[in-house]
PDBQT receptor file of N, H, CA, C and O in Angstrom, charges set to zero:
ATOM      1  N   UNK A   1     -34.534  17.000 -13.712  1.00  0.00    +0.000 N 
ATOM      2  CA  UNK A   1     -33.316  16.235 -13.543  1.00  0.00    +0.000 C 
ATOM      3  C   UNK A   1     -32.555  16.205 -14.868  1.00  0.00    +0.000 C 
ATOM      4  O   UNK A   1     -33.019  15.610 -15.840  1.00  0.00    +0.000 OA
ATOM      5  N   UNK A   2     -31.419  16.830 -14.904  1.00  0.00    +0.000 N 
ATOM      6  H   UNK A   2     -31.042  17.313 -14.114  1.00  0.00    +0.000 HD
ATOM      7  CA  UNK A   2     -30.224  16.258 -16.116  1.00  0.00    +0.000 C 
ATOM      8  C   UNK A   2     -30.304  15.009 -16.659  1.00  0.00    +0.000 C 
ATOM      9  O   UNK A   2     -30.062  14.075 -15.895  1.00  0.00    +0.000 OA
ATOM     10  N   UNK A   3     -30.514  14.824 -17.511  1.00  0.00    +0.000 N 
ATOM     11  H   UNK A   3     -30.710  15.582 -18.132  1.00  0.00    +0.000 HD
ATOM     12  CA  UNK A   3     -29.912  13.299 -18.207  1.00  0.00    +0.000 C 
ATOM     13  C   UNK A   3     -28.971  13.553 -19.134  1.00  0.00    +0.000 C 
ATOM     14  O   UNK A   3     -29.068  14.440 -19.983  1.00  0.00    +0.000 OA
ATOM     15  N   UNK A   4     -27.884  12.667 -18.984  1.00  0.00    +0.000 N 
ATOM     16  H   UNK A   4     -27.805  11.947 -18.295  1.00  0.00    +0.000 HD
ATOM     17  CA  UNK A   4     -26.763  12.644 -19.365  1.00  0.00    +0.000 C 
ATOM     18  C   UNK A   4     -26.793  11.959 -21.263  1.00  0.00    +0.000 C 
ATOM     19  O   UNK A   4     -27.231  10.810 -21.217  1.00  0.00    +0.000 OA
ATOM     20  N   UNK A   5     -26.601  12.198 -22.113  1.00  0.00    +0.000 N 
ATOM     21  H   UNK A   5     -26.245  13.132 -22.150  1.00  0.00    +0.000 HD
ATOM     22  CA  UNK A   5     -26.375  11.512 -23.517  1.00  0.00    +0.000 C 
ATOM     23  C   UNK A   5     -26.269  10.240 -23.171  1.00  0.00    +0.000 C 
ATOM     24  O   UNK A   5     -25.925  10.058 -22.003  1.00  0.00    +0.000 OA
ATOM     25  N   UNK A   6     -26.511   9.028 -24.011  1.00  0.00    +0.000 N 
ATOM     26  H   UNK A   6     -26.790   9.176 -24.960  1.00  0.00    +0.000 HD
ATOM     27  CA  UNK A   6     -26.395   8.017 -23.860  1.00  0.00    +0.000 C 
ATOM     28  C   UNK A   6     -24.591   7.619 -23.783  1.00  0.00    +0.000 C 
ATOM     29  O   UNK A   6     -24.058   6.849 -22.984  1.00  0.00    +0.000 OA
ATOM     30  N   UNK A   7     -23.792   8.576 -25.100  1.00  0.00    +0.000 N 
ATOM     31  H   UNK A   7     -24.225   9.202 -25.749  1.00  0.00    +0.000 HD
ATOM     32  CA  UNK A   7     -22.206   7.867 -25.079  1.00  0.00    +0.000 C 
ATOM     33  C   UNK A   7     -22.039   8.542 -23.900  1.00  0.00    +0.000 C 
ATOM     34  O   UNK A   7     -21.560   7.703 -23.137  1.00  0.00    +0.000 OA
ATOM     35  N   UNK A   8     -22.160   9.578 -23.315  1.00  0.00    +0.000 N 
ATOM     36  H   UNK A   8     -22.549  10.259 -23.935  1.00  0.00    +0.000 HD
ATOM     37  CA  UNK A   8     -21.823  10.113 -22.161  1.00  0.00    +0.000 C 
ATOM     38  C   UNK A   8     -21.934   8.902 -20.609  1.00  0.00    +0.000 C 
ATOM     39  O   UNK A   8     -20.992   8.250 -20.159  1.00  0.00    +0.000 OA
ATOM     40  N   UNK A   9     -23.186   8.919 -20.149  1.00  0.00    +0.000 N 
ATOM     41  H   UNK A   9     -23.952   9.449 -20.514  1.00  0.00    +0.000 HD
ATOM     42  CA  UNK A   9     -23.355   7.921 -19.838  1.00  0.00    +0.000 C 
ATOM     43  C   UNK A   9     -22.582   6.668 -19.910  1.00  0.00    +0.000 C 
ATOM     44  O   UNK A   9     -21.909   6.309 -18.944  1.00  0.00    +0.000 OA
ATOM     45  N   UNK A  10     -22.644   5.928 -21.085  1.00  0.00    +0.000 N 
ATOM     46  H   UNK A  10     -23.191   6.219 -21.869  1.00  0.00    +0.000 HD
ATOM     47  CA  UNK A  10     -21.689   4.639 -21.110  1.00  0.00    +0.000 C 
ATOM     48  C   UNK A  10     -20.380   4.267 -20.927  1.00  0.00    +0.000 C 
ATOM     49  O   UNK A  10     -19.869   3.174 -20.685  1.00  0.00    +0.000 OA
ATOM     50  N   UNK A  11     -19.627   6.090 -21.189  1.00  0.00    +0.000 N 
ATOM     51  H   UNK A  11     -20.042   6.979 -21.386  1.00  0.00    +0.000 HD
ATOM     52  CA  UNK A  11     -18.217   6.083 -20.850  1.00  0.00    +0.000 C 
ATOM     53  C   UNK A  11     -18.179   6.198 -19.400  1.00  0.00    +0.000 C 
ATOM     54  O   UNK A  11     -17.212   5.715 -18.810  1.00  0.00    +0.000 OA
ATOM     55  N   UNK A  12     -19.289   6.889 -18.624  1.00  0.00    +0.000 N 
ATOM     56  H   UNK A  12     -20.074   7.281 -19.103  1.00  0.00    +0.000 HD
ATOM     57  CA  UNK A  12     -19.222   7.290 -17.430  1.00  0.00    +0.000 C 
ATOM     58  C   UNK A  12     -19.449   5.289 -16.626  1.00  0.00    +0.000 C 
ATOM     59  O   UNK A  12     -18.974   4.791 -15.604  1.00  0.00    +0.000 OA
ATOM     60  N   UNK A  13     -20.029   4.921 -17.312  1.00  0.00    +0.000 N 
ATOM     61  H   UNK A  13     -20.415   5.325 -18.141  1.00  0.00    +0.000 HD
ATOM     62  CA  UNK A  13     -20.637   3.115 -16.863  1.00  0.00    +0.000 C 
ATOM     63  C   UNK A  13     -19.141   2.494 -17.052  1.00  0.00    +0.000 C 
ATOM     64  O   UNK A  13     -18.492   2.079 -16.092  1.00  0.00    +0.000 OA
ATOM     65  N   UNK A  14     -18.732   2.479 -18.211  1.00  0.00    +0.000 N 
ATOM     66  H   UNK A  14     -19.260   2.816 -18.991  1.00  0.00    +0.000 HD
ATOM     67  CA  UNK A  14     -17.356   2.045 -18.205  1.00  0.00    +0.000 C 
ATOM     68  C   UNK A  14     -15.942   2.521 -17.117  1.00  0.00    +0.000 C 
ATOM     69  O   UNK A  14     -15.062   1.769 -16.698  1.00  0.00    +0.000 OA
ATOM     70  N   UNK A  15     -16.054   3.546 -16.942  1.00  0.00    +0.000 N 
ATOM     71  H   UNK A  15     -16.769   4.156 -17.283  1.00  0.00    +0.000 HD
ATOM     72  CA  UNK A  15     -14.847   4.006 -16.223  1.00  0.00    +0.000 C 
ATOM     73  C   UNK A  15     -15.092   3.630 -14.871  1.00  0.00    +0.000 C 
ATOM     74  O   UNK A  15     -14.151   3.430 -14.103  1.00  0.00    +0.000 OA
ATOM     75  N   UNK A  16     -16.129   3.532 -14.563  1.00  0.00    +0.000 N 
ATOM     76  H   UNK A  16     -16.893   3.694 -15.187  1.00  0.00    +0.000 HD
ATOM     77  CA  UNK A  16     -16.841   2.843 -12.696  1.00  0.00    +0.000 C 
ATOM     78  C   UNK A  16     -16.653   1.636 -13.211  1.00  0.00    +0.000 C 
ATOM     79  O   UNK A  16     -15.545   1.326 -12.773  1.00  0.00    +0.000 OA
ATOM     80  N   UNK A  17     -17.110   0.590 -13.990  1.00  0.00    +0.000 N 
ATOM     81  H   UNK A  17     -18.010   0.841 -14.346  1.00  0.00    +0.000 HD
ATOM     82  CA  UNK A  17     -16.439  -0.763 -14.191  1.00  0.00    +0.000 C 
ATOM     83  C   UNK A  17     -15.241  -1.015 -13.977  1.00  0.00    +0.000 C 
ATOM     84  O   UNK A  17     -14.777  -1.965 -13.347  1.00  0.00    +0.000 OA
ATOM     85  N   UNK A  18     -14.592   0.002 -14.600  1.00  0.00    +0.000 N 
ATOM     86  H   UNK A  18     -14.969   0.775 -15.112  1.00  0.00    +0.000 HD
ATOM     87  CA  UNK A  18     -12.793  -0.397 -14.933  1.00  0.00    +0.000 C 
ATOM     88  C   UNK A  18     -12.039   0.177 -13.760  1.00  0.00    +0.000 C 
ATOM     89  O   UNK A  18     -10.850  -0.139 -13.762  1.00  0.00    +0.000 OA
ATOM     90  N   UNK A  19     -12.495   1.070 -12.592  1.00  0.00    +0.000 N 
ATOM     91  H   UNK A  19     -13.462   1.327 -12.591  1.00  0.00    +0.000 HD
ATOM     92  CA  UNK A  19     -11.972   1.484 -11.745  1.00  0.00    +0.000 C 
ATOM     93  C   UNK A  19     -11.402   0.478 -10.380  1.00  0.00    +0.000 C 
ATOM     94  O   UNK A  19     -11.944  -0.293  -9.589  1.00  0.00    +0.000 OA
ATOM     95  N   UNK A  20     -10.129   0.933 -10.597  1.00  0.00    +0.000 N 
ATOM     96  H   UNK A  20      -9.689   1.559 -11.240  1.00  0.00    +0.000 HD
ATOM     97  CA  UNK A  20      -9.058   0.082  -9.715  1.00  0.00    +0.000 C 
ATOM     98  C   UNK A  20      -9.859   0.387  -8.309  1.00  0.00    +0.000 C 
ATOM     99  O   UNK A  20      -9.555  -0.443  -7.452  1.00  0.00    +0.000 OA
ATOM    100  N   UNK A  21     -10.666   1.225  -7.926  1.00  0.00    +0.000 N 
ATOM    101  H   UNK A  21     -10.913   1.899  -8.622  1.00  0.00    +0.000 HD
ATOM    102  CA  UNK A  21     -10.844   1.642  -6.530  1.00  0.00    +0.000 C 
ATOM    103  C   UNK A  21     -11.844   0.863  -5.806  1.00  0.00    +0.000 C 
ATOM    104  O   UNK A  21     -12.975   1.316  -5.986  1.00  0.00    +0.000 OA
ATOM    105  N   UNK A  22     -11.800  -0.095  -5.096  1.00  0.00    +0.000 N 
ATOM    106  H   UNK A  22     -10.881  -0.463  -4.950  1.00  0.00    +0.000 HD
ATOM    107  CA  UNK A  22     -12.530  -1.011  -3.980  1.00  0.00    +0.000 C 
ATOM    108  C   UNK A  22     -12.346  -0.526  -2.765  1.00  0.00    +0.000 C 
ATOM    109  O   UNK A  22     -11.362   0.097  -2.365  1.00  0.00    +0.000 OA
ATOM    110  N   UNK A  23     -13.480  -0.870  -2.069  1.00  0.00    +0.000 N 
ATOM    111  H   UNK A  23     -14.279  -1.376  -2.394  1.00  0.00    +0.000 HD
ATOM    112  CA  UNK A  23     -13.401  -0.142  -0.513  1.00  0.00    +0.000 C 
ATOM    113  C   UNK A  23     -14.179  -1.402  -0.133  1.00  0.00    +0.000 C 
ATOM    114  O   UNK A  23     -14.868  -2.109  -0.868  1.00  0.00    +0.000 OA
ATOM    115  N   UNK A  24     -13.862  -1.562   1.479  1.00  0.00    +0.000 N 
ATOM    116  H   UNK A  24     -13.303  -0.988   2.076  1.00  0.00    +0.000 HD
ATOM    117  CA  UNK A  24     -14.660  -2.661   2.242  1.00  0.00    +0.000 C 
ATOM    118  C   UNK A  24     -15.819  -1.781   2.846  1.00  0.00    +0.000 C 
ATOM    119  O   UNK A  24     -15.577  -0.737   3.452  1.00  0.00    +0.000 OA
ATOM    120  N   UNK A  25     -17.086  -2.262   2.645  1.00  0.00    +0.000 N 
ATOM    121  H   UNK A  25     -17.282  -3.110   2.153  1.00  0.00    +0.000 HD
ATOM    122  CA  UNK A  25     -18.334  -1.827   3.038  1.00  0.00    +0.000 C 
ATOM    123  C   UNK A  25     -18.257  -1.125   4.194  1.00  0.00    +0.000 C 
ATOM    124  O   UNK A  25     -18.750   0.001   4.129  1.00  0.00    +0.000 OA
ATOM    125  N   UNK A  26     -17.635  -1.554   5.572  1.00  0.00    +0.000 N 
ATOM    126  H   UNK A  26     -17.234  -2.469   5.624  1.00  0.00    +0.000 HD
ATOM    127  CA  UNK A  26     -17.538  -0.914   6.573  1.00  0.00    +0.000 C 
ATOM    128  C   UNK A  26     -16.791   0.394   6.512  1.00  0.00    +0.000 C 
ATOM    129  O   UNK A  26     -17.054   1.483   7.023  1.00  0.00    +0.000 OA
ATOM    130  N   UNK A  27     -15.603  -0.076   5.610  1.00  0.00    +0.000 N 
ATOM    131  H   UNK A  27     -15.389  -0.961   5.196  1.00  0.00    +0.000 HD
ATOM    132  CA  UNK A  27     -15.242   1.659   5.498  1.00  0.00    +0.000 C 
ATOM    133  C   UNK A  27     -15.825   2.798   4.396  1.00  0.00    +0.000 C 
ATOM    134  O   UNK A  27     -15.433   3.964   4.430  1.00  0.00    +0.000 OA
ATOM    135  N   UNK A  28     -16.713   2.358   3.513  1.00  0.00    +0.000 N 
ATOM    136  H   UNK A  28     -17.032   1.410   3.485  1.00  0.00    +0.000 HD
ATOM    137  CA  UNK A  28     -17.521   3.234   3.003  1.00  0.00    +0.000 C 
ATOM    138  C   UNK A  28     -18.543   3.880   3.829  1.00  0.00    +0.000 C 
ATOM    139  O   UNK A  28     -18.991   5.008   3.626  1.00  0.00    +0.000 OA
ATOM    140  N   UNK A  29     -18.905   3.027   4.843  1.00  0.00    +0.000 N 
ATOM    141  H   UNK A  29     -18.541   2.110   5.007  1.00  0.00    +0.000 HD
ATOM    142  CA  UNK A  29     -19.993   3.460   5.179  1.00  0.00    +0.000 C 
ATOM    143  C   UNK A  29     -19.581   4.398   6.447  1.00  0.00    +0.000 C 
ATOM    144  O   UNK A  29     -20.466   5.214   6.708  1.00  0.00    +0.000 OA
ATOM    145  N   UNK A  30     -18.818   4.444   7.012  1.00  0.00    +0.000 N 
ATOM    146  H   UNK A  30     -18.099   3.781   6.800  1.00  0.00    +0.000 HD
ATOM    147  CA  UNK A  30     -18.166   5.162   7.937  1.00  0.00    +0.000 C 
ATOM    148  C   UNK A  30     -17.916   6.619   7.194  1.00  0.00    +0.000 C 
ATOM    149  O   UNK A  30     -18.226   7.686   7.725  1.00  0.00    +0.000 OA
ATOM    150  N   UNK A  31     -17.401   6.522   6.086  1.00  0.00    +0.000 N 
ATOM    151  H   UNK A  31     -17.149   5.656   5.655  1.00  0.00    +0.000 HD
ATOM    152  CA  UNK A  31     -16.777   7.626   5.293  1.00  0.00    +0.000 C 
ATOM    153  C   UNK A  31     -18.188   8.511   4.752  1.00  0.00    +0.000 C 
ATOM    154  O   UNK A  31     -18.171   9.738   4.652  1.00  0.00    +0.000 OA
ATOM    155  N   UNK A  32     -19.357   7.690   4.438  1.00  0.00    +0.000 N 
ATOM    156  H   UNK A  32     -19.370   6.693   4.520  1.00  0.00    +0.000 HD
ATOM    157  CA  UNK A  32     -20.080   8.361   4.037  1.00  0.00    +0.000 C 
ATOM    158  C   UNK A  32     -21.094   8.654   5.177  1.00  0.00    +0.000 C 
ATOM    159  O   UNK A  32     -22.075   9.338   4.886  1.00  0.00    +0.000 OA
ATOM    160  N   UNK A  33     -20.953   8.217   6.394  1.00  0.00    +0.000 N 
ATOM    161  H   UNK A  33     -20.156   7.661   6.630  1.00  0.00    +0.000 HD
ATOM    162  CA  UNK A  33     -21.703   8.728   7.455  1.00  0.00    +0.000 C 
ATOM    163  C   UNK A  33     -21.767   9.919   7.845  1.00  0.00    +0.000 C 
ATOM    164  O   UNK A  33     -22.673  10.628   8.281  1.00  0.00    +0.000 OA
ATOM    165  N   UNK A  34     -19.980  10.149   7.496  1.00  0.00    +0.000 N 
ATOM    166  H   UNK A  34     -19.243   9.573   7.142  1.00  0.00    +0.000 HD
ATOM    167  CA  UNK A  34     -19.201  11.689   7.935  1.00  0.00    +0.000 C 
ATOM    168  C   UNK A  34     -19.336  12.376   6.931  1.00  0.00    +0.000 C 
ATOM    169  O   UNK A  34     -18.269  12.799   6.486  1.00  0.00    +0.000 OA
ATOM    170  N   UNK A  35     -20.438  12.728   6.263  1.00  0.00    +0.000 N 
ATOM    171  H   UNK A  35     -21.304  12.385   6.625  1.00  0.00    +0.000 HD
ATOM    172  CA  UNK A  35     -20.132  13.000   4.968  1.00  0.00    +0.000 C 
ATOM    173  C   UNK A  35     -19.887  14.906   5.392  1.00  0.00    +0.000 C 
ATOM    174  O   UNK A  35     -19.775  15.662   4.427  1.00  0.00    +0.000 OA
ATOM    175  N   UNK A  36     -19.853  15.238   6.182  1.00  0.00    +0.000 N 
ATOM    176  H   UNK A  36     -19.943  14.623   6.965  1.00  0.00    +0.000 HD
ATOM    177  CA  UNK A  36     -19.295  17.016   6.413  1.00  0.00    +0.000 C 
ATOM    178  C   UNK A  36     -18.045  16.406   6.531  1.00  0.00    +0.000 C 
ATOM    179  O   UNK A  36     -17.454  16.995   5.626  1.00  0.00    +0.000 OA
ATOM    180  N   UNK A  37     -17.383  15.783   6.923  1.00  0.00    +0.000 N 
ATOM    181  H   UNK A  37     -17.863  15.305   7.658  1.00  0.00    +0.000 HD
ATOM    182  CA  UNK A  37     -16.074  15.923   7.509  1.00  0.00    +0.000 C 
ATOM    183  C   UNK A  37     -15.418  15.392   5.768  1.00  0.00    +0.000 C 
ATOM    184  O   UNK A  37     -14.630  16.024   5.064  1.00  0.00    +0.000 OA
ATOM    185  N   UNK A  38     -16.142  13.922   5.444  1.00  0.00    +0.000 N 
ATOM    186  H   UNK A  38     -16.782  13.409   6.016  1.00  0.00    +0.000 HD
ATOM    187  CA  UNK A  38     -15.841  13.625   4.271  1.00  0.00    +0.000 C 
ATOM    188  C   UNK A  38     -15.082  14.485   2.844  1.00  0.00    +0.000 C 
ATOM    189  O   UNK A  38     -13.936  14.485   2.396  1.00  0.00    +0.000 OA
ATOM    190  N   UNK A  39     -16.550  15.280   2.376  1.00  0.00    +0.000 N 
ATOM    191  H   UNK A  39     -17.481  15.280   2.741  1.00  0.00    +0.000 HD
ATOM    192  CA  UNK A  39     -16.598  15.865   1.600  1.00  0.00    +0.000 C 
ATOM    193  C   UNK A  39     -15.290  17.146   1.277  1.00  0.00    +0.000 C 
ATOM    194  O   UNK A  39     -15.143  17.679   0.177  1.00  0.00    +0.000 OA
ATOM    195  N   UNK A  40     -14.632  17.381   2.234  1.00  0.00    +0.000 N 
ATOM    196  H   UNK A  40     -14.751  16.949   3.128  1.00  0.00    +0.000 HD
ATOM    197  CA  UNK A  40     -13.715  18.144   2.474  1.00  0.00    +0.000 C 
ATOM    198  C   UNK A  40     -12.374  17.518   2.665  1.00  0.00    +0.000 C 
ATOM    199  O   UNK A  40     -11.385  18.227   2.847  1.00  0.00    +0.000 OA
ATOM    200  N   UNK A  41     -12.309  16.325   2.634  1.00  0.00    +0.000 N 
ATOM    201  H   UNK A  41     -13.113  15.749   2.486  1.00  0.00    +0.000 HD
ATOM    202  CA  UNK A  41     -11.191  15.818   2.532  1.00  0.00    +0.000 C 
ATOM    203  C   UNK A  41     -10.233  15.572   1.322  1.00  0.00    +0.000 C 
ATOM    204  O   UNK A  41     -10.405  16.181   0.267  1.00  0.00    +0.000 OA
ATOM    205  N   UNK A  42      -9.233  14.679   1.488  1.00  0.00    +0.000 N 
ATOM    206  H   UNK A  42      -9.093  14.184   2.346  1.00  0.00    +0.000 HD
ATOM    207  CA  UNK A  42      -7.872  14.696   0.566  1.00  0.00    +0.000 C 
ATOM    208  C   UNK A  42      -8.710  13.084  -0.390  1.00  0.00    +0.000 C 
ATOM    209  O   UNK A  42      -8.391  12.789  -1.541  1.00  0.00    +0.000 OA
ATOM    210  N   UNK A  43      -9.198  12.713  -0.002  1.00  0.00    +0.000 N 
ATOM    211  H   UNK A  43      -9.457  12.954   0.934  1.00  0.00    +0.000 HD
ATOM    212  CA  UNK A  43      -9.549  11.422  -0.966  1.00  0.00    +0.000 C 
ATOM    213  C   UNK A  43     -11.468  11.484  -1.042  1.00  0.00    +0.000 C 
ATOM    214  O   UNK A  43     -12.334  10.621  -1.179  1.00  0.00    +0.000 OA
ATOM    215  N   UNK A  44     -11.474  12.363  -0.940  1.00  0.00    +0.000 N 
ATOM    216  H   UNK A  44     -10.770  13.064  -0.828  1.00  0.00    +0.000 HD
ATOM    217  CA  UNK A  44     -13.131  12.382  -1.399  1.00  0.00    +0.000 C 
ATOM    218  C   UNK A  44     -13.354  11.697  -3.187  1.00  0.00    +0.000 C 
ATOM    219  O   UNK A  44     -14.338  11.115  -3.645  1.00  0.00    +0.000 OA
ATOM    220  N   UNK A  45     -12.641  11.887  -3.560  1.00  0.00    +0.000 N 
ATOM    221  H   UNK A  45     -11.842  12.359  -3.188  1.00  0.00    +0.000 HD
ATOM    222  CA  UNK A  45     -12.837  11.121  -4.796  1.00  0.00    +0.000 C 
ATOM    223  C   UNK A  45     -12.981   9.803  -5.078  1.00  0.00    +0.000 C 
ATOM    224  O   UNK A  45     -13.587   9.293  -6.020  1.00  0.00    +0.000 OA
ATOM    225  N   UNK A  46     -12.219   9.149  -3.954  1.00  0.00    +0.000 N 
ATOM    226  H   UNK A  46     -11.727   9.563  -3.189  1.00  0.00    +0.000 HD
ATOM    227  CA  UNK A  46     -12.000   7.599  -3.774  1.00  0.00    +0.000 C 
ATOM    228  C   UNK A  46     -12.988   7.670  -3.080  1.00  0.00    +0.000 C 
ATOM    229  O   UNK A  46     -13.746   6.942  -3.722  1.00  0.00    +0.000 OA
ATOM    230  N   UNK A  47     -13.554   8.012  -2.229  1.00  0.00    +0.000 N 
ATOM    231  H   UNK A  47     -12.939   8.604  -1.708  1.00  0.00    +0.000 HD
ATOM    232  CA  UNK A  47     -15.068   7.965  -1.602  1.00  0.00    +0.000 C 
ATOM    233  C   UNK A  47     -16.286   7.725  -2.310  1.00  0.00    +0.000 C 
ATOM    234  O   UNK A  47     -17.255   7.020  -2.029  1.00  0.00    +0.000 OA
ATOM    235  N   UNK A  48     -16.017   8.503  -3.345  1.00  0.00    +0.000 N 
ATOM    236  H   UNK A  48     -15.230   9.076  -3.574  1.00  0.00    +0.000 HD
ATOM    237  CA  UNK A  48     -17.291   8.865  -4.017  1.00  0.00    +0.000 C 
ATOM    238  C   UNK A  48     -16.887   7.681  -5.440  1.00  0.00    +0.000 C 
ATOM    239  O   UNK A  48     -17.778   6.866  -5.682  1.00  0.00    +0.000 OA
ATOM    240  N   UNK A  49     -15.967   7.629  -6.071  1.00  0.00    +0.000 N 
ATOM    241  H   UNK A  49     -15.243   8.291  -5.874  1.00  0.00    +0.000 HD
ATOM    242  CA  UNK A  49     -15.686   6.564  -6.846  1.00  0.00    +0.000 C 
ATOM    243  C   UNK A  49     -15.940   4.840  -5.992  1.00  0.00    +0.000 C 
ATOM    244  O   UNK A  49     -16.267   3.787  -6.539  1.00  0.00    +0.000 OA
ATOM    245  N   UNK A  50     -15.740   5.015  -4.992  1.00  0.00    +0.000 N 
ATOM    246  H   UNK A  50     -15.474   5.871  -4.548  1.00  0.00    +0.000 HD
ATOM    247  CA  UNK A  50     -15.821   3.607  -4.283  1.00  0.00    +0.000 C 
ATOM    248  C   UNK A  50     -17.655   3.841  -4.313  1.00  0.00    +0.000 C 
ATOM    249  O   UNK A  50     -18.300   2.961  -4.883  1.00  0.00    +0.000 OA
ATOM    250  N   UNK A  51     -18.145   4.606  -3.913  1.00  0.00    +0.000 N 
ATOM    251  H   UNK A  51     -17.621   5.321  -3.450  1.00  0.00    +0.000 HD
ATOM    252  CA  UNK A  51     -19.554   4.473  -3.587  1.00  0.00    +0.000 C 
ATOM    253  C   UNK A  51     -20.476   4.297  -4.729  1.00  0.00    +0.000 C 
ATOM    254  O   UNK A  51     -21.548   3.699  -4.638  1.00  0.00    +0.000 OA
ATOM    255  N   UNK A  52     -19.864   5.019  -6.167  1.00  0.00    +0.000 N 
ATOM    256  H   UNK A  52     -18.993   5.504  -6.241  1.00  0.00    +0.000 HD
ATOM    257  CA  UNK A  52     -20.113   4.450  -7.301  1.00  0.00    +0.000 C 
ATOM    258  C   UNK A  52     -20.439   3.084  -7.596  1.00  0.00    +0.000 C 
ATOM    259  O   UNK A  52     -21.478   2.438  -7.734  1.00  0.00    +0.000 OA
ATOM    260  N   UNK A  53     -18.932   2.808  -7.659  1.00  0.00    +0.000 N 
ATOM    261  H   UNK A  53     -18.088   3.333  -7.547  1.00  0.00    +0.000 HD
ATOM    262  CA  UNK A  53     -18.871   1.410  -7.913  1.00  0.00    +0.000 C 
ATOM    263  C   UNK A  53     -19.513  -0.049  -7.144  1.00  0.00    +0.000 C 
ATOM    264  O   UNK A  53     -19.554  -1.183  -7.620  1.00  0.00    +0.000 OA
ATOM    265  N   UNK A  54     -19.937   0.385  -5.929  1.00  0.00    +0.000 N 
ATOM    266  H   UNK A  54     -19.904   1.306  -5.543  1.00  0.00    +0.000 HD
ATOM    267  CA  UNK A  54     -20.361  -0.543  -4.975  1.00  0.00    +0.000 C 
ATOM    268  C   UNK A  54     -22.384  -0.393  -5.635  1.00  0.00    +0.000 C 
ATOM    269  O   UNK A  54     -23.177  -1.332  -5.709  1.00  0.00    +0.000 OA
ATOM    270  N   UNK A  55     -22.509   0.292  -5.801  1.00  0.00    +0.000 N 
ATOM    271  H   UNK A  55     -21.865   1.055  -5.741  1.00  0.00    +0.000 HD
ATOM    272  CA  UNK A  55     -23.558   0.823  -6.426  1.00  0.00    +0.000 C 
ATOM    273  C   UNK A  55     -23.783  -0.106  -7.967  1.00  0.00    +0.000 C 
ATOM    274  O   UNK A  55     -24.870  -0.604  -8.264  1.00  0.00    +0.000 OA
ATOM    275  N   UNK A  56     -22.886  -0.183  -8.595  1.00  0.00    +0.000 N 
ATOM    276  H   UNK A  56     -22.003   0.222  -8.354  1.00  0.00    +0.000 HD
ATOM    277  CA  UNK A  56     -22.656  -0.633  -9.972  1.00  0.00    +0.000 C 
ATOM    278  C   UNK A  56     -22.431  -2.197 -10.304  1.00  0.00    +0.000 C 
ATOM    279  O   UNK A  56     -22.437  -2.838 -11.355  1.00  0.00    +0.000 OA
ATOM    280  N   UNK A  57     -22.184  -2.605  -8.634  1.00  0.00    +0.000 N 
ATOM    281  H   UNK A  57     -22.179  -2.084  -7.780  1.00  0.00    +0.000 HD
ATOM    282  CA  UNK A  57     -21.606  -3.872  -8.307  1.00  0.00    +0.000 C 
ATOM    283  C   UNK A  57     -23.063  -4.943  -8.114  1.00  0.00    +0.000 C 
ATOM    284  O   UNK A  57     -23.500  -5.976  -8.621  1.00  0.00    +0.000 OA
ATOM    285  N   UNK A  58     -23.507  -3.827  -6.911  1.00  0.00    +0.000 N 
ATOM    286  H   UNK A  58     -23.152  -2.988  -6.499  1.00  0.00    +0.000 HD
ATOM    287  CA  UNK A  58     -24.809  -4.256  -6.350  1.00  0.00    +0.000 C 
ATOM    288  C   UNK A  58     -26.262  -4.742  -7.336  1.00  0.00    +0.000 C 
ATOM    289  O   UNK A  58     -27.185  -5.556  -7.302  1.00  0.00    +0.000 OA
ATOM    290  N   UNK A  59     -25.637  -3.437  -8.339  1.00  0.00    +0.000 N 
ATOM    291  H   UNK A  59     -24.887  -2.775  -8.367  1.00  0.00    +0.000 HD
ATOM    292  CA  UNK A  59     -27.139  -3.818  -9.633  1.00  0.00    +0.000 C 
ATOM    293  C   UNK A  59     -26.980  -4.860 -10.629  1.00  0.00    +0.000 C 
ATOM    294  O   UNK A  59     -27.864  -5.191 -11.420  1.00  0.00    +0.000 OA
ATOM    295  N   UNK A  60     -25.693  -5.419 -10.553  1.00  0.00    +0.000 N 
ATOM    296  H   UNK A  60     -24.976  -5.150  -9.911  1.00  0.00    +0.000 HD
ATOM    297  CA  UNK A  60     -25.258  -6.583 -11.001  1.00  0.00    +0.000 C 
ATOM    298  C   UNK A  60     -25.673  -8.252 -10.756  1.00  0.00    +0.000 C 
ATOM    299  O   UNK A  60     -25.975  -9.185 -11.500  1.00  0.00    +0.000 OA
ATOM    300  N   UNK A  61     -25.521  -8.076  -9.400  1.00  0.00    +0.000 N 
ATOM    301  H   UNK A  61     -25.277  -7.318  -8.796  1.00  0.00    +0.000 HD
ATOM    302  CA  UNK A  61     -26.235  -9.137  -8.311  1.00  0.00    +0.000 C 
ATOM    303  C   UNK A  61     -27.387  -9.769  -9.044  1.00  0.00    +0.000 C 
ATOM    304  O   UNK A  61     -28.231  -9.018  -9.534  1.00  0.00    +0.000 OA
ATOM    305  N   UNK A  62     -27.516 -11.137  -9.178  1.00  0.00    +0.000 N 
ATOM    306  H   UNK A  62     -26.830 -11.747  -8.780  1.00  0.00    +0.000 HD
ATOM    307  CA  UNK A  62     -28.580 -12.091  -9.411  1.00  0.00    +0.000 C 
ATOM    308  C   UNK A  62     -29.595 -11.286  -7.946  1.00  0.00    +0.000 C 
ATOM    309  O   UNK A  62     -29.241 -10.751  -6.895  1.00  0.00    +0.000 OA
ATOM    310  N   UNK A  63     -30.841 -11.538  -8.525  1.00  0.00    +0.000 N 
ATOM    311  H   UNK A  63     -31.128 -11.973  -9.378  1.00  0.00    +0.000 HD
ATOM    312  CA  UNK A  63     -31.916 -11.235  -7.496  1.00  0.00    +0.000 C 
ATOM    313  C   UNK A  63     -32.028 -12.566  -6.854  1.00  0.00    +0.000 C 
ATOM    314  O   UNK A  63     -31.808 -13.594  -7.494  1.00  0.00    +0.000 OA
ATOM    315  N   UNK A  64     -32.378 -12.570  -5.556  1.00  0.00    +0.000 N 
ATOM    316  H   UNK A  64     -32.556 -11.735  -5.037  1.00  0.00    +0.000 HD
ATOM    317  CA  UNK A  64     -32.522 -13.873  -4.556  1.00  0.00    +0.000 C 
ATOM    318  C   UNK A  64     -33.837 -14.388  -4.765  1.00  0.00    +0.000 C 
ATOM    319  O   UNK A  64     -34.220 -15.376  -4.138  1.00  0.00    +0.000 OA
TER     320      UNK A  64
């Protein structure tokens, strides 16, 4: 597996922090269900940046 440099990495942690792009769970998950139809589309980036960030959001979360 690649591992990325640490500044590499942290800019990559920062720019998913700072990213304007939010998606509501239901439509991520729809988008990434389709992921053939997805992946070929005009906003796959916002897909994959939203799925980031929901990701980045989640590891944030106080544990219950």
């Amino acid at each position: 597996m690649y591992e990325l440099p640490a500044a590499d990495q942290n800019e990559l942690e920062s720019a998913i922090a700072n990213s304007p792009i939010v998606a509501e769970q239901s439509w991520l998950e729809a988008r990434l269900a389709d992921w053939q139809n997805t992946r070929n589309s005009a906003d796959v980036d916002t897909v994959i940046l939203a799925w980031l960030a929901s990701h980045r959001v989640a590891s944030r979360s106080p544990l219950s």
